[in-house]
ZAMARGU-4260 file (C-alpha; in steps of 0.2 Angstrom, whole numbers, plus 5000, padded with zeros to 4 digits):
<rodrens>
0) 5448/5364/5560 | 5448/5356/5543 | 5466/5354/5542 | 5461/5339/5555 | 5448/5334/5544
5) 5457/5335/5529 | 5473/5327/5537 | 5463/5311/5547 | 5455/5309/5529 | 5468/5307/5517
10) 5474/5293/5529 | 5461/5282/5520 | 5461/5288/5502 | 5469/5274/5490 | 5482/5280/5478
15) 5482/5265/5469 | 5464/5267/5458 | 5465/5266/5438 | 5455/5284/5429 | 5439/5277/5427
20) 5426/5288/5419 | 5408/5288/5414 | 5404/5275/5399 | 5419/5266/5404 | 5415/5246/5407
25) 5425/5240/5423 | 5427/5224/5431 | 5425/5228/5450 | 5431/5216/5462 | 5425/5217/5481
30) 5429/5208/5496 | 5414/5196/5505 | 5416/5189/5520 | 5403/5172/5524 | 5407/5165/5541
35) 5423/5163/5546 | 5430/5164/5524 | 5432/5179/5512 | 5431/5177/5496 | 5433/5190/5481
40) 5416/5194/5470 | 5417/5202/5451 | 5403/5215/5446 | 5407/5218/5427 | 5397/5232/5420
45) 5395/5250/5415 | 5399/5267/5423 | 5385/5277/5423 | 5390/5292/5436 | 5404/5296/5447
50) 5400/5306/5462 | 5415/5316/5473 | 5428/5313/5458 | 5445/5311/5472 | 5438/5313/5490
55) 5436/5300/5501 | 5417/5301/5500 | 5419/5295/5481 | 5407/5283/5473 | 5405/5277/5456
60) 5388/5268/5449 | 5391/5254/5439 | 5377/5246/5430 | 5374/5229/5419 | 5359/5218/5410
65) 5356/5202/5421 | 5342/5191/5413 | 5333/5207/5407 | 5333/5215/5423 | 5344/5231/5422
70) 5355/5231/5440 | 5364/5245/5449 | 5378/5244/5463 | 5386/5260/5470 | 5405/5257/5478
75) 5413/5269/5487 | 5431/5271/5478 | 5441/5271/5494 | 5430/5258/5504 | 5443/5244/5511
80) 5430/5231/5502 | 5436/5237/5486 | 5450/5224/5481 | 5454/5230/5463 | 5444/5238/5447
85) 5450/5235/5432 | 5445/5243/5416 | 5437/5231/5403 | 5436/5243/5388 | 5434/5265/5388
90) 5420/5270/5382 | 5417/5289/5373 | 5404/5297/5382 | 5397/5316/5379 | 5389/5316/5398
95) 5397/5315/5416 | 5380/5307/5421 | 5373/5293/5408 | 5356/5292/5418 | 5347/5290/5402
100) 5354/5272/5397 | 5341/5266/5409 | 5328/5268/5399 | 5339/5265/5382 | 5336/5249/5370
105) 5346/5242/5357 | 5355/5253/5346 | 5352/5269/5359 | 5362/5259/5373 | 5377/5257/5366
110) 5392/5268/5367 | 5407/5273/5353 | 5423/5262/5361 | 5439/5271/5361 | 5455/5263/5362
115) 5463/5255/5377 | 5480/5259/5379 | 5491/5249/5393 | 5496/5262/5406 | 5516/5257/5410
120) 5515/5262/5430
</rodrens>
């Protein structure tokens, strides 16, 4: 029984996704479709969890600062919405789950970079 499971959802999982990782900032574009158009929207912030690392049930919870008002959006990694993420800059996080950086200010908030090394693919 879940060889069929298993088998019908690997269908759907995409092969194509960049390591992303808590504390890491990404630039997630998703597909919107108004009317009869579609157009592609960017959401640039920071990865504070990722939940089902490779199933297909995999989401990651990106988080940025708009006009003071802190704002959340959870994409499923192999949703069909998804056009692309690209990683902005790695950052060096001690957590798997950076929860805490909603209540963070200033100086507490801000994560040590590492270096972003182009991946020949």
């Amino acid at each position: 029984m879940t060889n069929k499971i298993e088998i019908f959802l690997k269908q759907f999982i995409k092969t194509s996704l960049p390591d992303v990782r808590p504390g890491d900032t990404v630039r997630v574009h998703q597909k919107i479709r108004e009317g009869g158009k579609e157009r592609s929207q960017a959401f640039e912030g920071l990865i504070i969890a990722r939940k089902h690392g490779k199933e297909a049930g995999g989401t990651i919870t990106v988080r940025k600062i708009v006009s003071g008002v802190g704002v959340e959006r959870i994409y499923p990694l192999h949703s069909p919405i998804l056009e692309k993420i690209e990683i902005v800059r790695r950052g060096k996080a001690r957590r798997a789950k950076l929860y805490y950086l909603r209540t963070a200010k200033g100086r507490k908030a801000r994560l040590k970079e590492q270096e972003l090394l182009k991946e020949s693919r």
